[in-house]
C-alpha positions in Angstrom: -108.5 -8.1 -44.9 -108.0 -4.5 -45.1 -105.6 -4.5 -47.5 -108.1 -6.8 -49.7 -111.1 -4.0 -48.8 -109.0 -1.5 -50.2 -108.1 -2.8 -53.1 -111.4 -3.9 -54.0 -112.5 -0.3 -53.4 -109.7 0.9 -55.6 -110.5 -1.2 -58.5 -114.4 -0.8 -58.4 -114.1 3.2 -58.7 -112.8 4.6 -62.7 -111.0 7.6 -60.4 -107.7 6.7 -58.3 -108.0 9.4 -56.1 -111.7 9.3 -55.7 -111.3 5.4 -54.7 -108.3 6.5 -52.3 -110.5 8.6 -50.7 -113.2 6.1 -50.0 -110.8 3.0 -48.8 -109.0 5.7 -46.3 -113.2 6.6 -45.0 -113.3 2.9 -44.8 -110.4 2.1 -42.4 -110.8 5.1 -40.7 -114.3 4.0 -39.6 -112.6 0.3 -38.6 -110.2 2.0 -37.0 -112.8 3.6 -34.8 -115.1 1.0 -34.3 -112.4 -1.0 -33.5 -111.4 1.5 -31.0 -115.0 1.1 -29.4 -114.9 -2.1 -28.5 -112.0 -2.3 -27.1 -112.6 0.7 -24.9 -116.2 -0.6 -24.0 -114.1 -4.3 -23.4 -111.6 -3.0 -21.1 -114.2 -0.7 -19.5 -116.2 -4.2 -19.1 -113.6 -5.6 -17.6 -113.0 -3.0 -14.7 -116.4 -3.2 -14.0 -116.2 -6.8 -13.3 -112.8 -6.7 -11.1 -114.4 -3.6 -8.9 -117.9 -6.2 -8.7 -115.7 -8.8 -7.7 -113.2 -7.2 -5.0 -116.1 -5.5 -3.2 -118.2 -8.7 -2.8 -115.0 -10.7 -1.9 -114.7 -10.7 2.0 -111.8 -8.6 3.3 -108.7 -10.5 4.9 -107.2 -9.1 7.8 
């Protein structure tokens, strides 16, 4: 898909190097969104194992 983005990008623009410019913009801000999520999954997560360890009763 990002090859396809960039591509499209690079055809739609008359300058090469203007139209590089924009498709690296463009997967740099994917890059970093995908980043995000998958910090604020994994933080999601940890949240979730802490919930359920301290509500689990302790074994002795």
């Amino acid at each position: 898909m990002g090859i396809a983005v960039v591509g499209v990008v690079l055809n739609a623009t008359p300058d090469w190097s203007r139209g590089a410019s924009v498709s690296f913009v463009l997967v740099g801000v994917a890059y970093l969104l995908g980043a995000v999520c998958a910090w604020r999954l994994v933080a999601r997560s940890e949240r979730r194992t802490e919930a359920v360890a301290a509500a689990a009763p302790a074994r002795t």
